[in-house]
PAGU-518604 format. One record per atom (N, C-alpha, C, CB): z, x, y; atom name; residue in three letters. Coordinates in pm, whole numbers, plus 50000, padded with zeros to 5 digits. Glycine has a CB too. Layout:
BEGIN
{pt {Z X Y} 'CA' 'ALA'}
...
***
This chain:
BEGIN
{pt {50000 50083 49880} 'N' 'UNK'}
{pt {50000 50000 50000} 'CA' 'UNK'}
{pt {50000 50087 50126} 'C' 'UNK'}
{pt {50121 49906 50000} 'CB' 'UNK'}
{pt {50084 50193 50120} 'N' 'UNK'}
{pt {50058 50270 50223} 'CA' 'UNK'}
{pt {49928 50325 50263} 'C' 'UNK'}
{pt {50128 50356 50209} 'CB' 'UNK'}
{pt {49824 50349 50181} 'N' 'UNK'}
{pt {49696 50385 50223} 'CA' 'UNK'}
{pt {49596 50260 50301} 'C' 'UNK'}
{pt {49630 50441 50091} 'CB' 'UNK'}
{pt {49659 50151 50331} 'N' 'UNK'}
{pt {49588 50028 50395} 'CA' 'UNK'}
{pt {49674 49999 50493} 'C' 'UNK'}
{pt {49560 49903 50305} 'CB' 'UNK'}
{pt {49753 50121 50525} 'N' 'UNK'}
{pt {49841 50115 50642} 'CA' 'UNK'}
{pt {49744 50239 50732} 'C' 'UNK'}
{pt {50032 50157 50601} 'CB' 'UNK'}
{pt {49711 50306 50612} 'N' 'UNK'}
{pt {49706 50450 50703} 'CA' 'UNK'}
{pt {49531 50428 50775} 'C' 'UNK'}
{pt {49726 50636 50568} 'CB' 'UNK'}
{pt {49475 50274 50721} 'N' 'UNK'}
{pt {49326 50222 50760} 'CA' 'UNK'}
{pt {49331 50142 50884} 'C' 'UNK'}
{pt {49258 50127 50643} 'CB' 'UNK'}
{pt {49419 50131 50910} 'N' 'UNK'}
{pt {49463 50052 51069} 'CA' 'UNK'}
{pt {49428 50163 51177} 'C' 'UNK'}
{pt {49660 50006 51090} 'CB' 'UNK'}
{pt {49308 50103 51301} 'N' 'UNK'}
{pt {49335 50184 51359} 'CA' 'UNK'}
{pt {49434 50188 51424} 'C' 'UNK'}
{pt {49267 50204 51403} 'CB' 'UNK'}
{pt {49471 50264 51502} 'N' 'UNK'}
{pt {49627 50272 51594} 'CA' 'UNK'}
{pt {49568 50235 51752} 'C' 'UNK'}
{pt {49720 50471 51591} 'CB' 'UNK'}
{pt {49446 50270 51795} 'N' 'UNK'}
{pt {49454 50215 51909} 'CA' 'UNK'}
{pt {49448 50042 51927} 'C' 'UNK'}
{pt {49353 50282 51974} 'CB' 'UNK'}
{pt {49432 50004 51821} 'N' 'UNK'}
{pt {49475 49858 51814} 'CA' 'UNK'}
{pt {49605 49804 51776} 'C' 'UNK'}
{pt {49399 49801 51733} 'CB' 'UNK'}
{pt {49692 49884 51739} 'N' 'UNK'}
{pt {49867 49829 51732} 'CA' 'UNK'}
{pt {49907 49784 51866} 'C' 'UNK'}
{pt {49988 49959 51688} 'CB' 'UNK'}
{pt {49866 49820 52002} 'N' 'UNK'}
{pt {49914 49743 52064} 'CA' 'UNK'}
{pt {49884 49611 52098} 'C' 'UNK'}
{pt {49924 49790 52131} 'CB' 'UNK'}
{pt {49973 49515 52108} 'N' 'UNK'}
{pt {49857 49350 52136} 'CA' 'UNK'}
{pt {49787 49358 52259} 'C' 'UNK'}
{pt {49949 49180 52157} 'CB' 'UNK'}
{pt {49838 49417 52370} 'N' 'UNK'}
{pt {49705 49440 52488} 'CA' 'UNK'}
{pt {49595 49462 52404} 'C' 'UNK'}
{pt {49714 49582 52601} 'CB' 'UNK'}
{pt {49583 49646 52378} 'N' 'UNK'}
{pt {49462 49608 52312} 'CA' 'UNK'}
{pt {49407 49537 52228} 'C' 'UNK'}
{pt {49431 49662 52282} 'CB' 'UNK'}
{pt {49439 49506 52144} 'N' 'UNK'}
{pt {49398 49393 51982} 'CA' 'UNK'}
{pt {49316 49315 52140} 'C' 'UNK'}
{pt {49596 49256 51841} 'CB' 'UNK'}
{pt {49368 49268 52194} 'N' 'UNK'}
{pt {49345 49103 52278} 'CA' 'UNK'}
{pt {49218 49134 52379} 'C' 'UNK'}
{pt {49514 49042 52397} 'CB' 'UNK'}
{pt {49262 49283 52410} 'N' 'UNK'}
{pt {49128 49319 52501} 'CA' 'UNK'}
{pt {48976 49338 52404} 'C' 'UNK'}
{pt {49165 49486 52587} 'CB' 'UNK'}
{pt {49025 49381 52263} 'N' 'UNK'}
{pt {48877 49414 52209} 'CA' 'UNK'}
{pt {48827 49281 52156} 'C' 'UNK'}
{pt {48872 49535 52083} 'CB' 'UNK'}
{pt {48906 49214 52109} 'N' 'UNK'}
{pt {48919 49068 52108} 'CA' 'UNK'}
{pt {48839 48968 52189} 'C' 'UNK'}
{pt {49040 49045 52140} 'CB' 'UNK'}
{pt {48856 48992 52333} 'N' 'UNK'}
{pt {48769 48925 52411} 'CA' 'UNK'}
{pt {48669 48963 52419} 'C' 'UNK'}
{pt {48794 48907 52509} 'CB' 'UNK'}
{pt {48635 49129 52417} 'N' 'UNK'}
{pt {48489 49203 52455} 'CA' 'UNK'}
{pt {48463 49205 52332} 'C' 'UNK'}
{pt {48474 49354 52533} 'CB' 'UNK'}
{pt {48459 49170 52224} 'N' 'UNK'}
{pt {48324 49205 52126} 'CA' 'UNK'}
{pt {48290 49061 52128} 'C' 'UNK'}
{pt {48348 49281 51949} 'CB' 'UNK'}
{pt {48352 48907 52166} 'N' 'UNK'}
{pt {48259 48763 52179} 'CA' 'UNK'}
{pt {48206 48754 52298} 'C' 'UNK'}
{pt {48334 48626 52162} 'CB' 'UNK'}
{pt {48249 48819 52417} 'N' 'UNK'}
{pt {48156 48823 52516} 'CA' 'UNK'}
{pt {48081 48946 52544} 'C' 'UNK'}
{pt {48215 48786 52623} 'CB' 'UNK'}
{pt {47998 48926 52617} 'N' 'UNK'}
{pt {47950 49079 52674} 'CA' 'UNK'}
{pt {47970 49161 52741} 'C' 'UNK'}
{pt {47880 49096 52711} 'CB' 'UNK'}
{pt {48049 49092 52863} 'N' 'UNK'}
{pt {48112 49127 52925} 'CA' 'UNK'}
{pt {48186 49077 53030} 'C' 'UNK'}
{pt {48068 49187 52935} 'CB' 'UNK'}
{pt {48293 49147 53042} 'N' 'UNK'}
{pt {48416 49026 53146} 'CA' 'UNK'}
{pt {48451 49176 53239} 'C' 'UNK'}
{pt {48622 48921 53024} 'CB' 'UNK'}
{pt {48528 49135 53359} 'N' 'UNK'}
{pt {48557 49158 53454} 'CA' 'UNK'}
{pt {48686 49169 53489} 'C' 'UNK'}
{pt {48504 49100 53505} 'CB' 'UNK'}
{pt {48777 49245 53564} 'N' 'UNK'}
{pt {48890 49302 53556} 'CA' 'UNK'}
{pt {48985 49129 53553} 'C' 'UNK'}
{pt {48911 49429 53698} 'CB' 'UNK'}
{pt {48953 49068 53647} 'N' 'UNK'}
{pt {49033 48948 53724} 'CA' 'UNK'}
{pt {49007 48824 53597} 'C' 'UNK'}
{pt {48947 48899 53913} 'CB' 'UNK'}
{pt {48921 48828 53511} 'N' 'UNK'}
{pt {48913 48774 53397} 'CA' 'UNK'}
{pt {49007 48783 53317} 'C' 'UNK'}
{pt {48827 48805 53347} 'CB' 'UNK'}
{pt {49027 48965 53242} 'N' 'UNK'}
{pt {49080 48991 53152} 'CA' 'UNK'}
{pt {49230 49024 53178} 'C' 'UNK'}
{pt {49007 49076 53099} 'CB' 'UNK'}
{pt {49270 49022 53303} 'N' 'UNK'}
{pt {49410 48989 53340} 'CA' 'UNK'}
{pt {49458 48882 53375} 'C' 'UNK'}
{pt {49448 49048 53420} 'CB' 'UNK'}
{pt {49395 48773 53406} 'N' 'UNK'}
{pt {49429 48652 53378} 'CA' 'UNK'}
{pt {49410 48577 53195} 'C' 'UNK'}
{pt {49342 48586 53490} 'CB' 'UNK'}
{pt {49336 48596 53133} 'N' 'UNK'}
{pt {49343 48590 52985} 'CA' 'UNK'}
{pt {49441 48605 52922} 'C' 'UNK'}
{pt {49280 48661 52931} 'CB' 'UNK'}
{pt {49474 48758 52950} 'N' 'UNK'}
{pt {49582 48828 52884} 'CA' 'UNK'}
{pt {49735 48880 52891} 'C' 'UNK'}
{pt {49538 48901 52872} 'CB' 'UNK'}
{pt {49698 48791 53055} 'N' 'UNK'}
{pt {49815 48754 53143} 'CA' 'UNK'}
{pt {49906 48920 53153} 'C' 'UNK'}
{pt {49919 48602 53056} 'CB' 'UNK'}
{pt {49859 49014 53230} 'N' 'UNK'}
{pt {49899 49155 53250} 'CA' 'UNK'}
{pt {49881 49144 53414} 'C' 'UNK'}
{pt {49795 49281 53162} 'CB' 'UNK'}
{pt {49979 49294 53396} 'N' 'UNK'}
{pt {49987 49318 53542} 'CA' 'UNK'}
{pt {49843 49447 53551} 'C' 'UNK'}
{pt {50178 49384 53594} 'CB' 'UNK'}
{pt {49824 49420 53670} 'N' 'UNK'}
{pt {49670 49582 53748} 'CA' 'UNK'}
{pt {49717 49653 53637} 'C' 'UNK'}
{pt {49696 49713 53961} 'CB' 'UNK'}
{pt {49809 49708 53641} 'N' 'UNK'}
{pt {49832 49843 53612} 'CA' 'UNK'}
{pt {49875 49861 53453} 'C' 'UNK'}
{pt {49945 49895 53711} 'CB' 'UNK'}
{pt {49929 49760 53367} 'N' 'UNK'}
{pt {49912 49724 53229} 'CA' 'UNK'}
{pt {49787 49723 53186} 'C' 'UNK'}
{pt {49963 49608 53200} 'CB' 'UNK'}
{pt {49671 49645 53258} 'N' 'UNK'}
{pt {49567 49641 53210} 'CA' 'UNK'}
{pt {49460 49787 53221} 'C' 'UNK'}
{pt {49524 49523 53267} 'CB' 'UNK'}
{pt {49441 49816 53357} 'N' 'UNK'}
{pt {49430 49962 53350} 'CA' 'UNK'}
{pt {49444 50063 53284} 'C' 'UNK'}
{pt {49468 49996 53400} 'CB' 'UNK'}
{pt {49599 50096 53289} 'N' 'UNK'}
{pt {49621 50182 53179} 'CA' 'UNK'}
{pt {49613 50138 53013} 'C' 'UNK'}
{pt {49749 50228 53208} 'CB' 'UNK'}
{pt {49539 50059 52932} 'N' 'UNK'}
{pt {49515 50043 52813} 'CA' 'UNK'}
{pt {49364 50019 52817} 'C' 'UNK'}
{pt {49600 49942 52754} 'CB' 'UNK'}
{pt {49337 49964 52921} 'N' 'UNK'}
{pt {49174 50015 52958} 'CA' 'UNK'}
{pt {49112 50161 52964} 'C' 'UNK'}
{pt {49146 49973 53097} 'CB' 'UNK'}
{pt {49187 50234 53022} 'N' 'UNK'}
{pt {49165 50382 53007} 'CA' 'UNK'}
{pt {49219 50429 52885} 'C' 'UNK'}
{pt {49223 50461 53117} 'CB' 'UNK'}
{pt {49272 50419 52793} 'N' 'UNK'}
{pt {49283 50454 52655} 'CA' 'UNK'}
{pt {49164 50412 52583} 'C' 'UNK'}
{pt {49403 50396 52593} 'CB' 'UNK'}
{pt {49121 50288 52588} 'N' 'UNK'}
{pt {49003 50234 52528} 'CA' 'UNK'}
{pt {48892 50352 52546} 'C' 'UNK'}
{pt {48960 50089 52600} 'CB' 'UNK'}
{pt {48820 50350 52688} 'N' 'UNK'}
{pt {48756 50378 52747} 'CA' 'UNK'}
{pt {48776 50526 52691} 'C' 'UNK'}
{pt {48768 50327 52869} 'CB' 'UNK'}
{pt {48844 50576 52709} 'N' 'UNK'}
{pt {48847 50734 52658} 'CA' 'UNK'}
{pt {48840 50797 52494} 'C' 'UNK'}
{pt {48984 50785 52711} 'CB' 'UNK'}
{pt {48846 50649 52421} 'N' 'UNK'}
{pt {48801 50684 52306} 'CA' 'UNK'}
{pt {48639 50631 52250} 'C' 'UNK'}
{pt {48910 50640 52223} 'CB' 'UNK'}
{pt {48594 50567 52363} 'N' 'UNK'}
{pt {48458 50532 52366} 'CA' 'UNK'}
{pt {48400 50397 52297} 'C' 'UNK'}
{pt {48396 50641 52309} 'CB' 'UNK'}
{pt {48540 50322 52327} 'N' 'UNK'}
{pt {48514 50205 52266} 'CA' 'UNK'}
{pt {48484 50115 52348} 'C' 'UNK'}
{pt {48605 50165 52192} 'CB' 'UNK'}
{pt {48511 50132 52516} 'N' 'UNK'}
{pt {48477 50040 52597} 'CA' 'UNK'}
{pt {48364 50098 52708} 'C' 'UNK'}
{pt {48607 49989 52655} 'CB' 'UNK'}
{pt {48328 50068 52803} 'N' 'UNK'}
{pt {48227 50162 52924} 'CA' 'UNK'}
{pt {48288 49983 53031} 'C' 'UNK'}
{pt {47951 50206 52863} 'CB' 'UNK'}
{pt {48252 50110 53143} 'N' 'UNK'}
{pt {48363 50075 53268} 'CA' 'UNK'}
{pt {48200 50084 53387} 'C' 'UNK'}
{pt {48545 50247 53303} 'CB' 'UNK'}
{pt {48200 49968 53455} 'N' 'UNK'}
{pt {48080 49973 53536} 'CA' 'UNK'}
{pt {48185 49929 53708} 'C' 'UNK'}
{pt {47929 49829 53461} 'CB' 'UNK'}
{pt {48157 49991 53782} 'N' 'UNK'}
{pt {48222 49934 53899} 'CA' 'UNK'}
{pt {48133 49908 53965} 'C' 'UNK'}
{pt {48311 50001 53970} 'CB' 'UNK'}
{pt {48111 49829 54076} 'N' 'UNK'}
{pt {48053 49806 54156} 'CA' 'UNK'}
{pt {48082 49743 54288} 'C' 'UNK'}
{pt {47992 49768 54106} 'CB' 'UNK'}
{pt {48039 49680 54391} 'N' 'UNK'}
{pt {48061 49603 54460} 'CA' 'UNK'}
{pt {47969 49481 54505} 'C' 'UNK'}
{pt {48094 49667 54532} 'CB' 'UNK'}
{pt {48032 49306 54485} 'N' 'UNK'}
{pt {48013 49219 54486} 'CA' 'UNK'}
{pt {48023 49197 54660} 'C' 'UNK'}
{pt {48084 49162 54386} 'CB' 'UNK'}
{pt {47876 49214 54739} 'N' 'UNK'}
{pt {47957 49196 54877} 'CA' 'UNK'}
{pt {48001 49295 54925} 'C' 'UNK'}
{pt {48064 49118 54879} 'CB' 'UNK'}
{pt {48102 49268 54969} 'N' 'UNK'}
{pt {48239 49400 55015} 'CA' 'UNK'}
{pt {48373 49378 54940} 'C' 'UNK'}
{pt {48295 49392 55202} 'CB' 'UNK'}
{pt {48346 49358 54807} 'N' 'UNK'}
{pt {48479 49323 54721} 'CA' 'UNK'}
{pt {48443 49419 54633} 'C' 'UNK'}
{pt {48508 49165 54652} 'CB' 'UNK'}
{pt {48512 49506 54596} 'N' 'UNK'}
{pt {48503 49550 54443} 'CA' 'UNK'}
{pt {48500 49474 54307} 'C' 'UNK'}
{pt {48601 49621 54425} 'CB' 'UNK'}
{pt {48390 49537 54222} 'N' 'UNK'}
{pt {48371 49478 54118} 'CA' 'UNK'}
{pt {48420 49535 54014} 'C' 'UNK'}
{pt {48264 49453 54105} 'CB' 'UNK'}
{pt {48491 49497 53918} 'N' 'UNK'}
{pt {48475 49626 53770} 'CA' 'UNK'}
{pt {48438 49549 53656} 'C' 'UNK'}
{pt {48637 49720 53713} 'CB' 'UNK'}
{pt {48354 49567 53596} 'N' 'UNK'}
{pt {48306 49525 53461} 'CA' 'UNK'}
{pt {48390 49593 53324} 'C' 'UNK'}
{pt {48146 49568 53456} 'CB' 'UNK'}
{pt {48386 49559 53277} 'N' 'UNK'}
{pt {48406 49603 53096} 'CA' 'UNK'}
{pt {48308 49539 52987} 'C' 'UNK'}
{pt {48566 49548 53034} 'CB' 'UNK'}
{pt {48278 49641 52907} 'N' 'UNK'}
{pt {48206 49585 52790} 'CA' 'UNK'}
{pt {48223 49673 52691} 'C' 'UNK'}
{pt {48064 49561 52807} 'CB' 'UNK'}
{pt {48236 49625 52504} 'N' 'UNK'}
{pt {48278 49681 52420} 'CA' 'UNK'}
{pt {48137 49769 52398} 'C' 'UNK'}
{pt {48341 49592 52318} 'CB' 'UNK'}
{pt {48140 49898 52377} 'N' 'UNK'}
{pt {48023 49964 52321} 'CA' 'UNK'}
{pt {48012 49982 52184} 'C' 'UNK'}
{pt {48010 50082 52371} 'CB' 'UNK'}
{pt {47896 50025 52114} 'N' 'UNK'}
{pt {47874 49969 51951} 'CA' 'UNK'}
{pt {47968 50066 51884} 'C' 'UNK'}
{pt {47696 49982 51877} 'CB' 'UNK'}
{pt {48028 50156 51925} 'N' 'UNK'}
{pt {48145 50281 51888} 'CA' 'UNK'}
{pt {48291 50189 51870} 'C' 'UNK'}
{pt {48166 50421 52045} 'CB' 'UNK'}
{pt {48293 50108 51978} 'N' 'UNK'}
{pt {48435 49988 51961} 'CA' 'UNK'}
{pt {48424 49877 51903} 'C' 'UNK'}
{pt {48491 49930 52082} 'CB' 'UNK'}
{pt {48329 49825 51852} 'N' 'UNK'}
{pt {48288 49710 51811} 'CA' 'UNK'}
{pt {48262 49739 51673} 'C' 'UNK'}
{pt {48178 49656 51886} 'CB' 'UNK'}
{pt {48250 49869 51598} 'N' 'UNK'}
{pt {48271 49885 51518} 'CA' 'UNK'}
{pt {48381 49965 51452} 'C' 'UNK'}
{pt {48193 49895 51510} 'CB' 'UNK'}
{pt {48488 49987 51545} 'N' 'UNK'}
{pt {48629 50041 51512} 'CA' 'UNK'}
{pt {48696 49924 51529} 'C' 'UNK'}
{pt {48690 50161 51600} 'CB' 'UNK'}
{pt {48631 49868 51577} 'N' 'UNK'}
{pt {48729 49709 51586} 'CA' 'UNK'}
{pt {48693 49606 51399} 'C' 'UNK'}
{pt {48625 49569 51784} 'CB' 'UNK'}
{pt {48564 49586 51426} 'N' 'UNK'}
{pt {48550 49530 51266} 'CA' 'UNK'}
{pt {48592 49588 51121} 'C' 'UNK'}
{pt {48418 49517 51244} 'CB' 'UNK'}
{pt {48637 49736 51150} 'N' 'UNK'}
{pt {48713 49797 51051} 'CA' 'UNK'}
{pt {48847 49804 51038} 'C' 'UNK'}
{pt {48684 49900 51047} 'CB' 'UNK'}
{pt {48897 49778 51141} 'N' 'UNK'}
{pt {49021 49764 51179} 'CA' 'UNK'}
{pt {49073 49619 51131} 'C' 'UNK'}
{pt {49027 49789 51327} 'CB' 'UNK'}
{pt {48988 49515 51147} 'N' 'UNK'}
{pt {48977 49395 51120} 'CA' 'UNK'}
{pt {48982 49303 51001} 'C' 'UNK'}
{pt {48901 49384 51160} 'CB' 'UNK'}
{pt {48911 49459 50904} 'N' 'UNK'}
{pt {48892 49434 50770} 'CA' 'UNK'}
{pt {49018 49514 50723} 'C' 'UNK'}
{pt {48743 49479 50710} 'CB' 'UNK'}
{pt {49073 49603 50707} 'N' 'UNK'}
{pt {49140 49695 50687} 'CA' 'UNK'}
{pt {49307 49554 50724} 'C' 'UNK'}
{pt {49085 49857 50801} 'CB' 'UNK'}
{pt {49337 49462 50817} 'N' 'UNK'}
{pt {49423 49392 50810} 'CA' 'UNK'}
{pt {49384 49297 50740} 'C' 'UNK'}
{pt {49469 49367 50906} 'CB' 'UNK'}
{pt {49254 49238 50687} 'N' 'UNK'}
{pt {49235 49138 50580} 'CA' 'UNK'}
{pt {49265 49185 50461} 'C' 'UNK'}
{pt {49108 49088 50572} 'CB' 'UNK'}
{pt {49284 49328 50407} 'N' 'UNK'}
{pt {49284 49380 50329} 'CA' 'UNK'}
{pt {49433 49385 50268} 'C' 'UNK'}
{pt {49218 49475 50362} 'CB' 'UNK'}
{pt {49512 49432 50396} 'N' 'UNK'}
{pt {49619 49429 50315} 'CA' 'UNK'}
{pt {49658 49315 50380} 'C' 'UNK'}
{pt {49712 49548 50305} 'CB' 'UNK'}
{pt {49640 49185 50406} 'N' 'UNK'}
{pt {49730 49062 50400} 'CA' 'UNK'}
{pt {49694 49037 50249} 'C' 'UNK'}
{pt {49692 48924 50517} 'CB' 'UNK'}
{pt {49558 49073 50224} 'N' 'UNK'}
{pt {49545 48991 50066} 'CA' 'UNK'}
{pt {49633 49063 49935} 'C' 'UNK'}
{pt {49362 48996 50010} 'CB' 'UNK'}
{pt {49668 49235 50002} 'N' 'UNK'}
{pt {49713 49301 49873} 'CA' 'UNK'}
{pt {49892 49191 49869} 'C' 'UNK'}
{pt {49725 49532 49898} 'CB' 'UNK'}
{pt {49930 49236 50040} 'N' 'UNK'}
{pt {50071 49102 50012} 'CA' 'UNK'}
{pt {50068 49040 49971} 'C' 'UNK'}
{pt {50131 49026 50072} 'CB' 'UNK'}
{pt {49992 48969 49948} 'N' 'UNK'}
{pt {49993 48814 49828} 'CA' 'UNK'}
{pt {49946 48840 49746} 'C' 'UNK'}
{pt {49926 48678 49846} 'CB' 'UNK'}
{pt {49939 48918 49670} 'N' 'UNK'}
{pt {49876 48940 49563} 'CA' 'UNK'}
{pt {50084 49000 49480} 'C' 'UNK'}
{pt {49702 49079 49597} 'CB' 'UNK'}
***
């Protein structure tokens, strides 16, 4: 059992993230004021687990400006979207070995 522990990724043990890759692999992409209202975080909660993402290349970060407002985008890249579906399987895996 321990080896379907050791298949979890870890940047998904936290529920920020779980919830952030969560939203970005059904959409395409969402926007800072989105995914902190979703996930109900503060700037700086969301940020900093955004930049963990982002630095392992599971997310890409577009800023821009809407107007004279700042914009920031997020979207899962095919590097997170597929550490996420393994990660995904890897907890289907061992809920089924528990009941078993």
């Amino acid at each position: 059992m321990s080896n379907l522990f050791q298949d979890l990724n870890k940047a998904f043990e936290s529920r920020v993230r779980l919830g952030m890759m969560s939203l970005l692999v059904v959409q395409d992409e969402l926007d800072f004021a989105r995914l902190k209202e979703s996930l109900q975080l503060s700037d700086g909660n969301l940020a900093s687990h955004m930049q963990a993402l982002e630095k392992l290349g599971y997310v890409e970060v577009r800023k821009q400006f809407i107007g004279r407002k700042p914009n920031t985008q997020y979207a899962a890249t095919e590097l997170g979207k597929q550490a996420f579906a393994q990660h995904l399987l890897s907890l289907e895996k061992l809920i089924k070995q528990m009941q078993s």
